[in-house]
DRENNUMI-124016 format. One record per residue (C-alpha): residue number from 1; residue in one letter; x, y, z. Coordinates in nm, 2 decimals. Layout:
seq; type; east; north; up
NUM; A; X; Y; Z
...
// end
This chain:
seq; type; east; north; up
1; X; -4.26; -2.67; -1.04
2; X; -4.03; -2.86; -1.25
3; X; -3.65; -2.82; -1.20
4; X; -3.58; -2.72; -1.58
5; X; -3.78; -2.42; -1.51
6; X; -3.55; -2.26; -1.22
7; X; -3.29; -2.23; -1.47
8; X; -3.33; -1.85; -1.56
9; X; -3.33; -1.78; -1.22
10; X; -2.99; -1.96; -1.13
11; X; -2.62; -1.87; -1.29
12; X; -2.29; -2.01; -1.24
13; X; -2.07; -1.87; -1.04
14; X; -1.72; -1.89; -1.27
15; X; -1.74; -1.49; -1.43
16; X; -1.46; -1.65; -1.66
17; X; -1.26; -1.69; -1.37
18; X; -1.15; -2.05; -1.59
19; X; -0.99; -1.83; -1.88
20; X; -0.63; -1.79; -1.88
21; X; -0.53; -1.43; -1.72
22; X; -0.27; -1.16; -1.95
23; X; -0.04; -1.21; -1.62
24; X; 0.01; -1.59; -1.62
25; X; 0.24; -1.66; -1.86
26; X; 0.44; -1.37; -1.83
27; X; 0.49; -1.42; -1.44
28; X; 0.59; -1.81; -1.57
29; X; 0.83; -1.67; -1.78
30; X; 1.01; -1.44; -1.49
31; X; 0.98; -1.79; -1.26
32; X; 1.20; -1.91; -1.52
33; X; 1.44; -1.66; -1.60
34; X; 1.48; -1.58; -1.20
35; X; 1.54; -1.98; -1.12
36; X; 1.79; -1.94; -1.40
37; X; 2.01; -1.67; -1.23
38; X; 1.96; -1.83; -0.89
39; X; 2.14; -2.15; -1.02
40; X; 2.43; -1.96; -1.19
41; X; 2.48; -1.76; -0.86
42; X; 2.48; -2.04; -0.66
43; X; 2.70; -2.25; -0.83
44; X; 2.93; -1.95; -0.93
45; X; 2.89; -1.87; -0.51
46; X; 3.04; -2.23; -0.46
47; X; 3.27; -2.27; -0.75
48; X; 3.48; -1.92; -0.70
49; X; 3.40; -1.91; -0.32
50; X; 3.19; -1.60; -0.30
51; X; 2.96; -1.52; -0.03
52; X; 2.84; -1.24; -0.19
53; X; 2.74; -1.40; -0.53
54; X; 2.59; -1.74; -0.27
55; X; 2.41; -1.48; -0.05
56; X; 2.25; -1.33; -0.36
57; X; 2.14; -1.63; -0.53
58; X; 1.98; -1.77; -0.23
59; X; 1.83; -1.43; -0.23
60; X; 1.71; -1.49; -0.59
61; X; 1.56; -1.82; -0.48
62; X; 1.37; -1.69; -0.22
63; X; 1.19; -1.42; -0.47
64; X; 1.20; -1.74; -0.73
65; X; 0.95; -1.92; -0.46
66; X; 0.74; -1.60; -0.39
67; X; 0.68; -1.58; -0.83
68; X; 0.61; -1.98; -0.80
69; X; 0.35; -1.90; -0.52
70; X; 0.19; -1.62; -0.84
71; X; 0.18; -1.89; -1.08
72; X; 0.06; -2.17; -0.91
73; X; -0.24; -1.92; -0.76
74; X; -0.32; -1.86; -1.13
75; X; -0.35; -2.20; -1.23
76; X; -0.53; -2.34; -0.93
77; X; -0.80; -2.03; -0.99
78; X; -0.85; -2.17; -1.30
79; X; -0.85; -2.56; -1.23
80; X; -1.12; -2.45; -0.94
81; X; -1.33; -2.18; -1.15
82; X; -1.64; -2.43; -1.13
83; X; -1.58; -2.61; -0.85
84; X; -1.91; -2.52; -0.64
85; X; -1.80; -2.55; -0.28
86; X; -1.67; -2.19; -0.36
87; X; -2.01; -1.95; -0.25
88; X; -1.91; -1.67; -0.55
89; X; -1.67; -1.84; -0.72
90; X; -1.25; -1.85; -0.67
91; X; -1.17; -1.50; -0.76
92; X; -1.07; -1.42; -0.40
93; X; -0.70; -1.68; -0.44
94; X; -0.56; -1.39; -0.68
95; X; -0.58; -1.18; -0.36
96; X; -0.50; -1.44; -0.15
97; X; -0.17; -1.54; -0.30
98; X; -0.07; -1.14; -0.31
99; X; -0.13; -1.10; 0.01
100; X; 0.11; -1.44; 0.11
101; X; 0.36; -1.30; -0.12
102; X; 0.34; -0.94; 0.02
103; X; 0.38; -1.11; 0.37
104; X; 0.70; -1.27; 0.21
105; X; 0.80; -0.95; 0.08
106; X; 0.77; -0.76; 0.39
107; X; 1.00; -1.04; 0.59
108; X; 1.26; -1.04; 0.34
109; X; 1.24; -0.60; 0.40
110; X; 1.28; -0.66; 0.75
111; X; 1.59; -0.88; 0.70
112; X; 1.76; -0.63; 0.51
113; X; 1.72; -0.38; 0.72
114; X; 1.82; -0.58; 1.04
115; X; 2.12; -0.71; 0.84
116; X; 2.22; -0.38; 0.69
117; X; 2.18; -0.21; 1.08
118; X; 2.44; -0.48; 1.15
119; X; 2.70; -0.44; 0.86
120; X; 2.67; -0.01; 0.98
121; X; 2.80; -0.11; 1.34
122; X; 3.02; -0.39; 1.24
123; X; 3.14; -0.31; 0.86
124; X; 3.29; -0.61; 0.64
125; X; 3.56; -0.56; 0.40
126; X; 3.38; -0.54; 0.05
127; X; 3.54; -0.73; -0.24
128; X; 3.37; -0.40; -0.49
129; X; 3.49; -0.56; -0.81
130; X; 3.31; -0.87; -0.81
131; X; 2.98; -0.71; -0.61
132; X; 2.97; -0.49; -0.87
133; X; 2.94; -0.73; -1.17
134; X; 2.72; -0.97; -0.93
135; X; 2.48; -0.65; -0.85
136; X; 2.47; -0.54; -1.23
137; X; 2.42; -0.89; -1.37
138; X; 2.10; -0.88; -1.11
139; X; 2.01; -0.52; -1.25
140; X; 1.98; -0.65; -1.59
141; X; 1.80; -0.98; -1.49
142; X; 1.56; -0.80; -1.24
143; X; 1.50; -0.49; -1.49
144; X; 1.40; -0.74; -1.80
145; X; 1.13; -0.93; -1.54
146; X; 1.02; -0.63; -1.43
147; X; 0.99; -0.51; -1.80
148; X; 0.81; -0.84; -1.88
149; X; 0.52; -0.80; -1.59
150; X; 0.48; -0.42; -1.63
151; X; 0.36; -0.49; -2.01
152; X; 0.10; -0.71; -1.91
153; X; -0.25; -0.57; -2.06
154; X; -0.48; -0.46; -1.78
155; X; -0.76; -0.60; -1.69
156; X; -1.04; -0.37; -1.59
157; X; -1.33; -0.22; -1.70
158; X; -1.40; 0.11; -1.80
159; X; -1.57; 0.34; -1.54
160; X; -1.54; 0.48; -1.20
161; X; -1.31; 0.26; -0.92
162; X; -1.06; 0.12; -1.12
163; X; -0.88; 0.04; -0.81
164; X; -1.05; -0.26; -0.72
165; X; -0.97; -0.40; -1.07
166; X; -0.63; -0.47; -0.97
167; X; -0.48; -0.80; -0.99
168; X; -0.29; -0.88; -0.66
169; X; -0.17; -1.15; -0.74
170; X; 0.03; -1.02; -1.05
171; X; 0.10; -0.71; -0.84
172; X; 0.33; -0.94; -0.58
173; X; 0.51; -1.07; -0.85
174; X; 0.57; -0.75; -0.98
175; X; 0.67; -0.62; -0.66
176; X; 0.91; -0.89; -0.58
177; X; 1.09; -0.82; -0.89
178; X; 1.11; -0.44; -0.84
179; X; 1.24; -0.52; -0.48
180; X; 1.53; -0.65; -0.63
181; X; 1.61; -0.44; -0.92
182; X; 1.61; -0.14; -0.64
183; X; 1.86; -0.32; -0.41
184; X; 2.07; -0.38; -0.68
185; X; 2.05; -0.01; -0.78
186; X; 2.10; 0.12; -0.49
187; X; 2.43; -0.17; -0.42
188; X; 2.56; -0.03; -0.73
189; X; 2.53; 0.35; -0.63
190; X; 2.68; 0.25; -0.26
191; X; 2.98; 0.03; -0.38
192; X; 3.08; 0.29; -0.65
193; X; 3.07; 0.53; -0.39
194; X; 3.24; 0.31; -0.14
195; X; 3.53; 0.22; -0.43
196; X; 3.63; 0.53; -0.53
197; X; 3.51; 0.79; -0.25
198; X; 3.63; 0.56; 0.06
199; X; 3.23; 0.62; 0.17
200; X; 3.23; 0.23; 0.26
201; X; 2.90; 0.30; 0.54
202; X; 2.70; 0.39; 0.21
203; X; 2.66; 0.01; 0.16
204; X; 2.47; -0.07; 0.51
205; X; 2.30; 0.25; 0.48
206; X; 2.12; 0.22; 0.11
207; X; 2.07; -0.14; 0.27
208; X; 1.82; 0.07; 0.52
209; X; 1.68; 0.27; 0.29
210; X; 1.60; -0.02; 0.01
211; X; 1.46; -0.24; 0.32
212; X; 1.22; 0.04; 0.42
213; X; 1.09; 0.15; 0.08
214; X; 1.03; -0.22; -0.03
215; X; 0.84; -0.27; 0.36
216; X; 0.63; 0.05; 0.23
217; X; 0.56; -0.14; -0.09
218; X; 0.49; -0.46; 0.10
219; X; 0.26; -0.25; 0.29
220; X; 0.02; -0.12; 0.02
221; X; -0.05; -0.44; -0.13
222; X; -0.14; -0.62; 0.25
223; X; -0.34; -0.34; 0.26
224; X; -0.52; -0.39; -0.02
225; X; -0.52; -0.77; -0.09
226; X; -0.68; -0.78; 0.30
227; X; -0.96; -0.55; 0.19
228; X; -1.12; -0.79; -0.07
229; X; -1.02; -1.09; 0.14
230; X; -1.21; -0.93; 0.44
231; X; -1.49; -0.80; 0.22
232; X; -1.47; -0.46; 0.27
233; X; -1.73; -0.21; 0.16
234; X; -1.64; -0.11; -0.23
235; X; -1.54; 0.22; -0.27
236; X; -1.80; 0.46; -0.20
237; X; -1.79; 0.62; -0.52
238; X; -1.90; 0.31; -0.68
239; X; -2.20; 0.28; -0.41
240; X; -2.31; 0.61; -0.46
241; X; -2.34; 0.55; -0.83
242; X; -2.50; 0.22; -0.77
243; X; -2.77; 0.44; -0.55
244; X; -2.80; 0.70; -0.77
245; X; -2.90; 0.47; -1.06
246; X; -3.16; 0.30; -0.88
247; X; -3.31; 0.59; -0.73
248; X; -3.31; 0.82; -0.99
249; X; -3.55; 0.68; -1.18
250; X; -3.86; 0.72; -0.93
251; X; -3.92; 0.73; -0.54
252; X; -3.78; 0.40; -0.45
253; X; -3.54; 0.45; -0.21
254; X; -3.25; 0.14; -0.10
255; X; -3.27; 0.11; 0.24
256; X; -2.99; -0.14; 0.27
257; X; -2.67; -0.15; 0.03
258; X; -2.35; -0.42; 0.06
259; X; -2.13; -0.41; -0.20
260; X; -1.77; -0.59; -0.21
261; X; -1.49; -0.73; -0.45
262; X; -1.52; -1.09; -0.51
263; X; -1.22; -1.17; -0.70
264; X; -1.03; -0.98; -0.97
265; X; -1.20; -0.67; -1.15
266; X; -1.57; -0.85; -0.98
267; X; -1.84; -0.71; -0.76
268; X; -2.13; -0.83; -0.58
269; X; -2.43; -0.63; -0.43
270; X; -2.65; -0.69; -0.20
271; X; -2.94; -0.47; -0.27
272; X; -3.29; -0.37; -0.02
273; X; -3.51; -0.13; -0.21
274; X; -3.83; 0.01; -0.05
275; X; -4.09; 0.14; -0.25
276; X; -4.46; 0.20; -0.33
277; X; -4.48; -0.01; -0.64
278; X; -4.30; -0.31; -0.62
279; X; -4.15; -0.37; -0.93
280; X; -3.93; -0.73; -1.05
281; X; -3.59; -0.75; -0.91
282; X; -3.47; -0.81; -1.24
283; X; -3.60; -0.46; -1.31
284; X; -3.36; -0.30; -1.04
285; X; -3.08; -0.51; -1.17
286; X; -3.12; -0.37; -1.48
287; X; -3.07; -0.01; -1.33
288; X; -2.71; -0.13; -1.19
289; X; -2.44; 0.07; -1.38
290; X; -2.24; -0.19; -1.63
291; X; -1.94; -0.02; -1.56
292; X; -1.92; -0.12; -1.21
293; X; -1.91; -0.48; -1.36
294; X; -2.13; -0.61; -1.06
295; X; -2.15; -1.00; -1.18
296; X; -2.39; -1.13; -0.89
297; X; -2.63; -0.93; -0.76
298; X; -2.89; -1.05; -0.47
299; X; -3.21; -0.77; -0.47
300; X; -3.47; -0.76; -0.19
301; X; -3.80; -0.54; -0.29
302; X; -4.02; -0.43; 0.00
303; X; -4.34; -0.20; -0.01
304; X; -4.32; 0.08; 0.21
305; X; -4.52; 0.05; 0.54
306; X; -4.91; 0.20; 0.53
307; X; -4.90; 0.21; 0.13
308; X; -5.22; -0.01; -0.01
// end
């Protein structure tokens, strides 16, 4: 058989993994402003000798690298969309590059929280003027990025499971952002309280609490940014529908189902169908729901034992 003729049979694996995704350039545009801010506190740490305004731009920095990690995992996916080394294409870096930054994120949790523990048993004198205009300034900053990211059109198709259409990747970002927006919050609650109701162990102690909710946060995304990288079993709503819509129809049954998240909003299936007529695979991946947006599909039709 000539080669030209396997064509209908073959695809591509890029399920426009090389177009440009809503969170890109918005997450470019936080990298910048947050880079921005981390070189005014920096040089305003070294300038007016403030520890606090230093400690918080090298802060900054650390959460500018994490947003640098989002967009360079955006552009690679894109550079690499046809690149076929990759089995189903590159859709699995978005989850790979939240999951990295979620690591980062739960480190710099665990910090705080080890830091702030520290500060309750051996309190520092607070200068409360200037943390408070440092810790509002990073407010604003943090509550703009966060206000940039959050308005970034979804991505997902209609239908059931819309949790695995997710982007990780733009959820890190997100996250890393919010991190700081709450620890400034919850500075500026603590060192109001500590300025004008002497409640000075408030500081440490919102420390605690900000480091634990952001570890929580840091939690949830590992958790799911590992299933997809792991290839866990879609949700089983989305199975049961795929079932359902294959054996509806007559008395072929599947006697073996894998479905799993490939990158962003993308599943794959894995499909054994038993049956007393044997019909075309393409027929059965006809039957697969569109709104489960399963973009490769691999079905195995067997005729059921003692049927002529």
């Amino acid at each position: 058989m000539h080669t030209h003729r396997l064509d209908r049979w073959s695809h591509d694996h890029i399920f426009n993994q090389n177009e440009r995704r809503a969170g890109e350039k918005r997450t470019l545009i936080v990298v910048v402003i947050t880079a921005a801010m981390m070189v005014v506190e920096i040089a305003g740490g070294l300038i007016y000798g403030s520890m606090a305004l230093l400690a918080d731009g090298l802060h900054m920095g650390s959460h500018a690298a994490a947003l640098g990690l989002a967009v360079f995992a955006y552009v690679i996916s894109r550079r690499l969309a046809s690149d076929r080394r990759f089995a189903f294409g590159v859709g699995k870096i978005n989850s790979l590059a939240g999951f990295g930054s979620a690591v980062m994120l739960m480190g710099f949790a665990l910090i705080m929280i080890i830091e702030s523990s520290e500060r309750l048993v051996n309190p520092l004198s607070i200068a409360f003027d200037q943390a408070l205009i440092v810790a509002t300034v990073g407010l604003v900053v943090n509550g703009v990025s966060a206000w940039v990211l959050m308005s970034t059109p979804h991505e997902h198709h209609h239908g059931r499971g819309h949790h695995h259409h997710h982007d990780h990747n733009l959820r890190g970002a997100y996250l890393h952002v919010l991190a700081d927006a709450l620890t400034s919050l919850l500075a500026i609650f603590a060192l109001l309280a500590g300025k004008y109701l002497g409640l000075v162990q408030l500081d440490p102690l919102m420390g605690i609490v900000g480091g634990m909710l952001v570890a929580r946060w840091s939690y949830g995304l590992i958790r799911d940014a590992s299933r997809v990288l792991l290839d866990r079993q879609a949700d089983a709503n989305d199975i049961a529908a795929l079932r359902e819509a294959i054996e509806s129809k007559s008395t072929d049954r599947v006697a073996d189902l894998h479905v799993w998240s490939i990158g962003h909003g993308i599943l794959a299936a894995e499909i054994a169908v038993v049956c007393d007529e044997p019909r075309d695979p393409d027929y059965y991946k006809s039957l697969i729901p569109s709104q489960l947006n399963v973009v490769h599909a691999t079905v195995e039709v067997h005729k059921c034992e003692g049927h002529r």
